[in-house]
C-alpha positions in Angstrom: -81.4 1.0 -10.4 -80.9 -2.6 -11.7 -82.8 -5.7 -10.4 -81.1 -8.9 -10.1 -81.9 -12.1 -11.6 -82.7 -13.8 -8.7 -84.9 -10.6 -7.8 -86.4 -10.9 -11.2 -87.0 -14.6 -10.5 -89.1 -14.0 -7.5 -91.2 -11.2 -8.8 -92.2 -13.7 -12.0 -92.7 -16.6 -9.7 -95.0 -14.7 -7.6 -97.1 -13.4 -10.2 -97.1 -17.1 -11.6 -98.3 -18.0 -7.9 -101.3 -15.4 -8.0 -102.3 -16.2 -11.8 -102.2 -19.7 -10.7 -104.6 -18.8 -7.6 -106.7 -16.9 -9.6 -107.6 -19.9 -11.9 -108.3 -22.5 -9.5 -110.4 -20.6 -8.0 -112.4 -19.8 -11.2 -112.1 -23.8 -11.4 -113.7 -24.1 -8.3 -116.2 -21.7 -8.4 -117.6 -23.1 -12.2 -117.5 -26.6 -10.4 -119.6 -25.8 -7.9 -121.9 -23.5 -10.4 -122.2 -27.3 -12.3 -123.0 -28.7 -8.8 -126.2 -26.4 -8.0 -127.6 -27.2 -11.3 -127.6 -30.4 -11.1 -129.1 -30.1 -7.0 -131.7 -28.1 -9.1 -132.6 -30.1 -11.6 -132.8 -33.6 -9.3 -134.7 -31.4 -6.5 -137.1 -31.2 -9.6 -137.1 -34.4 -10.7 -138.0 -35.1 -6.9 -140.6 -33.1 -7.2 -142.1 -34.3 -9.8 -141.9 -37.8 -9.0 -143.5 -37.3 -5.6 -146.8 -35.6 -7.3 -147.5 -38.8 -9.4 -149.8 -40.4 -7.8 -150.0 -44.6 -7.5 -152.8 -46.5 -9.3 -155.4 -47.7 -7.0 -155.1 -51.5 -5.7 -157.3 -53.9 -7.7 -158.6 -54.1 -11.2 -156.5 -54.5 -13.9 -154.2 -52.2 -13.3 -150.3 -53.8 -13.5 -151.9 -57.1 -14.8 -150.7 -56.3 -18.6 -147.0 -55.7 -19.8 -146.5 -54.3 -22.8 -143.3 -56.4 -24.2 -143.1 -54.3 -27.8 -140.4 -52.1 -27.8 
């Protein structure tokens, strides 16, 4: 039994269609891996930002800048 060309066509542009599926959704599934790091790492940062605690009101605390880089 012999397949056409146009038969032959079809079956390669379908498996092109499926390959092409496949990696976009390998794209899509690494961008959103990239995306929950990054939620991790700022929900950290967050974190850590909210434990430091202000320096009390008053003495000589903020009074000197240190302008030497």
């Amino acid at each position: 039994m012999e397949i056409s060309g146009s038969t032959n066509s079809l079956v390669a542009l379908g498996m092109a269609m499926s390959q092409a599926r496949v990696e976009s959704a390998m794209s899509v599934s690494a961008v959103k891996k990239g995306l929950d790091a990054q939620a991790a790492a700022a929900l950290s940062l967050i974190a850590t930002v909210q434990q430091v605690q202000p320096p009390a009101a008053g003495g000589d605390s903020g009074s000197q800048v240190d302008v030497i880089a």
